[in-house]
N, C-alpha and C positions, 0 to 999 in steps of 0.2 A: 642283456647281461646273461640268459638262460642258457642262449645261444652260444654266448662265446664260452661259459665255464664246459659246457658240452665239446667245444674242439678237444681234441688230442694237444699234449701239452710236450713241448719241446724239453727235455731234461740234460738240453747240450750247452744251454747258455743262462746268462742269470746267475742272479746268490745259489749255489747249492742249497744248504738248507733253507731258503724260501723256495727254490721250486720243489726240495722232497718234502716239505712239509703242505705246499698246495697240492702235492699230486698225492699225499699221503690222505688227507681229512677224508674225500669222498671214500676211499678205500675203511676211513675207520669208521664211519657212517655205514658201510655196505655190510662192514663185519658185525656192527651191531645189528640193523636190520637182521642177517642171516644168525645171528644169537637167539634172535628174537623167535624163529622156527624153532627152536629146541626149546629154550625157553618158556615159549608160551604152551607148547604141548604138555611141558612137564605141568606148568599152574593151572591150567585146565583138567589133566588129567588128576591132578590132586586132589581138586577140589572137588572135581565129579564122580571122580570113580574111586576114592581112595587110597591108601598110602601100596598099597601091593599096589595095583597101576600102574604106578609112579615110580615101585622097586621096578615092574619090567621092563619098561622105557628105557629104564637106566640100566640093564643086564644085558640088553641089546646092543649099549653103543659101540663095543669091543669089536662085535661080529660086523656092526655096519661101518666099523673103521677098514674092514678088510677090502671092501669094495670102493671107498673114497679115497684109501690111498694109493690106489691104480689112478684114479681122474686126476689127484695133485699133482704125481709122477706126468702124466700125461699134460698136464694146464703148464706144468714148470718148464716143462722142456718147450711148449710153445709159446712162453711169455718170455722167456729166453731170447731164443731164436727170433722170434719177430722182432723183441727189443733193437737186435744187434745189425737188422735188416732195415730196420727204420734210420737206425744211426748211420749206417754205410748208403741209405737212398737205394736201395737194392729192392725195388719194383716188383721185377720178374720173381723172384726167389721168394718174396716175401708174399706173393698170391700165391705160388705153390705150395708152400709150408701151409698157408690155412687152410687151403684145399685137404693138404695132406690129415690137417687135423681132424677135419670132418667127417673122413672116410674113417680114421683109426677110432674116433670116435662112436663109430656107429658098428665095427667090429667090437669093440668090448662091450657096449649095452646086451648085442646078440649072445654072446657068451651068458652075463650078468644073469638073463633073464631062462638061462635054459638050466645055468646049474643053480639056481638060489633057491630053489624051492626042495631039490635033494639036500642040502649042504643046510640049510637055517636046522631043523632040529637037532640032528645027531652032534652040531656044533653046538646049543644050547645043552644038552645032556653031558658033551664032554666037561664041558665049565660048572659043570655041578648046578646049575638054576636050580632054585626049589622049584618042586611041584607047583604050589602055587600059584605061580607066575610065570609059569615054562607058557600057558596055551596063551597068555594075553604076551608072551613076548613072542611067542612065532609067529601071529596073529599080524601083530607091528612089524617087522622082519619082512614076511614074506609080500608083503603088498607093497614096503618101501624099495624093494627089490625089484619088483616083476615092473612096475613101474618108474625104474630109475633111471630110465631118457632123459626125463626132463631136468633132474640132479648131474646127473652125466654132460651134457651138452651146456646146461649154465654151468659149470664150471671150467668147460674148454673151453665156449666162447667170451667168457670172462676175463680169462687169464689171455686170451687173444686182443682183447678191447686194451686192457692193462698194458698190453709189448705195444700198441699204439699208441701210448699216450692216454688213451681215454680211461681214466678210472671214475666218471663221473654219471655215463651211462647204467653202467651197473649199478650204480647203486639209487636210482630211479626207478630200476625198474626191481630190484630189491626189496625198495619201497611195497612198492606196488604189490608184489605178489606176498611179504609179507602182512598187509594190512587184509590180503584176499585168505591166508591159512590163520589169519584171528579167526575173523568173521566165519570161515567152514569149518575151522574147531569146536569152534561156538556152538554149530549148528548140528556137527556131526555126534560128540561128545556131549554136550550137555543138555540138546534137546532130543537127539534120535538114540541117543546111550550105549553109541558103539564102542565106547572106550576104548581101545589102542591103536584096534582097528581104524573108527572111526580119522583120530590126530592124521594117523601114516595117509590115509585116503585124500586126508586136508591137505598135508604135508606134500605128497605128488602131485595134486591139480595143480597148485601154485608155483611148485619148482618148473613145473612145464609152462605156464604162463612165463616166465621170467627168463627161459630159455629162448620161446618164440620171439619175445622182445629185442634179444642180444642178436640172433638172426638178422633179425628186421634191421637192426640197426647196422651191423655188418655189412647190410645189402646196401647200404645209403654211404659207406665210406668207401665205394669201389674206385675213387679217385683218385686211392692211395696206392689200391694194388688190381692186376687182373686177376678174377677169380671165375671159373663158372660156378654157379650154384643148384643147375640142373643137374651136370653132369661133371660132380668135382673126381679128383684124381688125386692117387698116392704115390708119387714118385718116390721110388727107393730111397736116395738119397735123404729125403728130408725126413723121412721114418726113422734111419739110421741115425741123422740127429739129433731128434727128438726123443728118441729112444738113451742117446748117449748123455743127453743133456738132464732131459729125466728120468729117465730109471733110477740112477743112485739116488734122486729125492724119492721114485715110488718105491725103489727096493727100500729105503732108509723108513720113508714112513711104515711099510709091512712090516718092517722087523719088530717097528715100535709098537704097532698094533698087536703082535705075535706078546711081546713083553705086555702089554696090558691086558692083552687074554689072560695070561700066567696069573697077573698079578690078580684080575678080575677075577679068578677063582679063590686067593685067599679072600679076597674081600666078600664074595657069594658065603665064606664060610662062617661071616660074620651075623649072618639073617638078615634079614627083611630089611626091617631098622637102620643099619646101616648101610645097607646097599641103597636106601631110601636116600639117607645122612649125604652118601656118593654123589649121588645126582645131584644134589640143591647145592653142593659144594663147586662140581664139575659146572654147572651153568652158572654159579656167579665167577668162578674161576676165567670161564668161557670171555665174561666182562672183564676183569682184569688184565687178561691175556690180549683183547682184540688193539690196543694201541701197537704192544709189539709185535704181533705178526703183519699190522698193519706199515708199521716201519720196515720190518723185512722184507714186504714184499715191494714196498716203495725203493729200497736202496736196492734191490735187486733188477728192480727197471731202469734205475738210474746209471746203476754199476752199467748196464747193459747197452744202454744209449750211447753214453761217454766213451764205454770202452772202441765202440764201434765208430765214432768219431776221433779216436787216438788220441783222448784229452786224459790221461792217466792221474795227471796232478789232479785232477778236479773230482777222480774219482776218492780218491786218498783225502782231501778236504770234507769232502760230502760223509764219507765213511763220519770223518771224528766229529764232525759239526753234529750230524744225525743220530749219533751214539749216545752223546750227552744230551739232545734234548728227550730221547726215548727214553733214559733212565730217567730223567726229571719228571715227565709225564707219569711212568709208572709208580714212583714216590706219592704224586697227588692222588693219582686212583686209590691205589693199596691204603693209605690212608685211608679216603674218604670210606671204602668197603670196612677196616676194623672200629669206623665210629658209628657205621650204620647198617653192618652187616646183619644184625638181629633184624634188624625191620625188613631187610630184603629178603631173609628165609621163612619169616612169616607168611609173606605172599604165598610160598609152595604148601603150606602145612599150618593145619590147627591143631598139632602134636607137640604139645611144649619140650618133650625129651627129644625130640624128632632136630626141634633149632637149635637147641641144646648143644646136642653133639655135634650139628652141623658148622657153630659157630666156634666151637674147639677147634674142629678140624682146620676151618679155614686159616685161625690165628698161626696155626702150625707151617701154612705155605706162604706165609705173607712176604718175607724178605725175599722168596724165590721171584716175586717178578720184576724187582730190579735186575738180576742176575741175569733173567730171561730176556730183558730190554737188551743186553749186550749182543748174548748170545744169537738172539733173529738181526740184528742188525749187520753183524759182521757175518752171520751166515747168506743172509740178503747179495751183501758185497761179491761172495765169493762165488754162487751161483749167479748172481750178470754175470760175472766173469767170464764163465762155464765153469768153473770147478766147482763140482757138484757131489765128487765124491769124498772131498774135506769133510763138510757137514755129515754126510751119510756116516762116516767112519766114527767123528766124536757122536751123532746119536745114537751109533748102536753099542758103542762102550758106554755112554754113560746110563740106556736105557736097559741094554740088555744086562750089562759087565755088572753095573752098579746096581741100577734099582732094583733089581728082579731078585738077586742074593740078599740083599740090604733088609730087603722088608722080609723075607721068609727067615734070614734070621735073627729082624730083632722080634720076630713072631717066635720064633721059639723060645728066646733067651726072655723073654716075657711071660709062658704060658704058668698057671699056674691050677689049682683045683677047680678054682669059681673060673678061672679064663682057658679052657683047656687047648684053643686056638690061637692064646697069647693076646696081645694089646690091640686095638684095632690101629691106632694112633700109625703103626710100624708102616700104614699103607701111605701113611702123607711122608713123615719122617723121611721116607725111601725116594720119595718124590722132590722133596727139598733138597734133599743131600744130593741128586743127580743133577739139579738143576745149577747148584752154585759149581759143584766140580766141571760140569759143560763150558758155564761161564770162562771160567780159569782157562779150561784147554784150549776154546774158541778161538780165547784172546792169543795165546802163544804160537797158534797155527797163523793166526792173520799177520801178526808181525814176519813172522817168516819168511811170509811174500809169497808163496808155491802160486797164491792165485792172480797173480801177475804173469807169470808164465803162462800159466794155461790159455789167458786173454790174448796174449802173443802167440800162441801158437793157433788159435778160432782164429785171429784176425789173418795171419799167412792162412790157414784153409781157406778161408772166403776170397781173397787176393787171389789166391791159385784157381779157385772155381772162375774170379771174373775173367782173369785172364784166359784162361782154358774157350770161355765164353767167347771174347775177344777177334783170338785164332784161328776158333769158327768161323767165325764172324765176314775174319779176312779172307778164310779158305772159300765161303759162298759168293763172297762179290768176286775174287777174283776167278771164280768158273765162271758165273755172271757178264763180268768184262767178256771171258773168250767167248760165248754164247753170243755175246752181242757181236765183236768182232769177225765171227764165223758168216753169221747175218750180213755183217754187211757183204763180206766179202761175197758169198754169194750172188745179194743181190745184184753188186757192180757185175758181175759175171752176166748175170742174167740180162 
């Protein structure tokens, strides 16, 4: 039974929503596991080093979004690509592209690692950090940086398992490395009292175990595609892919990261306390949230299999079948979080003003993740497709356009003697209101159909490359034939 849930899972045949909800679970188990890193750093860090700790952890996350949404851009366009190569049986191509992944992958860690240690403070200074927490937040920054291979690489070769079918891998090995950054948080934080430093130090061993794993296990599926793993290669072509296919999701997440910096500085202007408040909201949120991006990225492999097989009706089925069970799921969560939400921000803090507000806040984003279930689902759709730059468009209107004006000014229209920086409230407020407006315009771009087209015009590229392949093909055997023919002639001569 271990064995077969571990195969790669055909999303060409079968009930739609039973195979995207089979291919969906292990994905939503992987996302809690990887919750469970941030997560567990923050309750550790809480409870050992107290509530300032725990504000820099959290005044971090803005800056470290800048460098993981280069890897999503990067995992997107090859969970894509591969998806659509498994659906066409496309062998050859589909061992290049991973190839290709490995190499670009190992170009931007090189980067990561030469400019992150210039860039972590002057970035933290421009967002206003208090003093206080500036040296344990660069502290956490610069080591989750210098070693971020192993963040970098599990999330490419993650989103490479995912274009194969396999979401069940990952999250084994998820497992694994998250039960390994408990136990070295543990040890690093609460017995050796490195506090930020220590989390980030746990947080890299582990992400590197869980990369080596994905490896390992890529080197065992080589039946599906040729790969060298000694000496892999970047062919042009599937960069330009890759690049086309994600970029609009890595530009789309920068933007959004750029927007959270912004916003991360009214929130910085609210001290300690609530940048504290931020955090314990942002990881139970992190739990709310993992069903639907866990949907999304399932209807996005799904979009991507089918389309590549020319079953369009079934992508259209799958779409509404998958929409309505993510919104149902997200109902039961969001629930279950406003009946027992105090008890969960307990766990970060023995600060009764500290859950207080925490649990204000949360009541404030609650209806957002049904709105949100829509939004990753049909965004999912649209990138299988390849249209990629739908999504990017509505999240940089509703993140940049909306939320970023929204909250500064109902921060103004709030401010008063005792609140000279206005309502804090204005940060969630800004966040819900973007989330149901996204909702709305998602839904009126996917009626449309734009990403229908763009799946017809991927699928002529690829036709045109096999053909072109083809032509070759004919062109070598028939110099081939004359070489042979030439041979004989000769030899009769001779």
């Amino acid at each position: 039974m271990l064995q077969k849930l571990k195969e790669p899972i055909d999303l060409t045949v079968g009930n739609p929503i039973h195979k995207i909800v089979l291919f969906m679970i292990p994905m939503l188990f992987g996302n809690l596991a990887q919750q469970l890193y941030s997560t567990v750093d923050s309750i550790i860090v809480g409870k050992f080093s107290g509530d300032n700790a725990l504000a820099a952890v959290g005044s971090s996350g803005a800056i470290l979004n800048l460098f993981v949404v280069v890897l999503m851009g990067i995992s997107v366009g090859a969970s894509i690509m591969v998806s659509q190569y498994v659906g066409s049986k496309d062998k050859k191509n589909l061992g290049a592209a991973i190839e290709c992944c490995i190499v670009l992958t190992a170009l931007t860690c090189v980067i990561m690692m030469v400019t992150a240690p210039l860039a972590v403070k002057p970035l933290l200074s421009l967002l206003g950090t208090p003093e206080s927490i500036i040296e344990q937040a660069y502290d956490y920054l610069l080591i989750t940086f210098v070693g971020g291979w192993g963040l970098a690489y599990f999330y490419i070769l993650m989103g490479v398992l995912r274009g194969l079918g396999d979401a069940i891998s990952p999250l084994f090995y998820l497992c694994i490395s998250t039960v390994i950054n408990i136990i070295l948080d543990i040890v690093f934080v609460a017995y050796f009292k490195w506090d930020t430093a220590g989390v980030a130090l746990a947080t890299v061993i582990a992400q590197s175990i869980s990369a080596l794993l994905c490896l390992r296990k890529l080197f065992k599926m080589q039946d599906l595609f040729t790969i060298s793993f000694k000496k892999p290669k970047m062919q042009l072509s599937h960069m330009k892919t890759i690049f086309r296919l994600g970029l609009p999701s890595g530009l789309n997440q920068l933007i959004l990261s750029s927007a959270l910096i912004m916003v991360q500085s009214l929130t910085n202007s609210y001290g300690e306390l609530f940048i504290a408040a931020n955090v314990i909201v942002m990881r139970i949120d992190g739990f709310a949230m993992m069903p639907n991006f866990s949907f999304g990225t399932a209807m996005s492999t799904f979009a991507g299999q089918n389309i590549g097989a020319r079953q369009y009706d079934r992508v259209e089925k799958g779409a509404r079948d998958g929409t309505i069970f993510a919104v149902a799921t997200a109902t039961v969560i969001t629930s279950i979080l406003l009946l027992f939400g105090r008890n969960l921000m307990s766990i970060f803090t023995d600060t009764p003003e500290l859950v207080d507000l925490s649990m204000q806040m949360l009541q404030i984003l609650a209806v957002g993740y049904m709105a949100m279930a829509v939004t990753q689902c049909l965004f999912g759709v649209m990138r299988g497709s390849g249209d990629t730059l739908t999504p990017m468009w509505i999240s940089i209107f509703i993140s940049v356009v909306v939320r970023v004006p929204v909250a500064y000014t109902l921060a103004y229209l709030t401010r008063t003697p005792e609140l000279p920086n206005g309502r804090c409230e204005s940060v969630f407020i800004s966040l819900l209101a973007s989330w149901i407006l996204g909702a709305v315009i998602t839904t009126i771009f996917y009626k449309k159909g734009n990403w229908k087209t763009k799946a017809l015009e991927r699928l002529e590229e690829n036709t045109e490359t096999t053909n072109n392949d083809i032509t070759n093909n004919d062109e070598a055997t028939d110099i081939a034939n004359n070489d042979i023919t030439s041979t004989n002639e000769a030899a009769e001569k001779f």
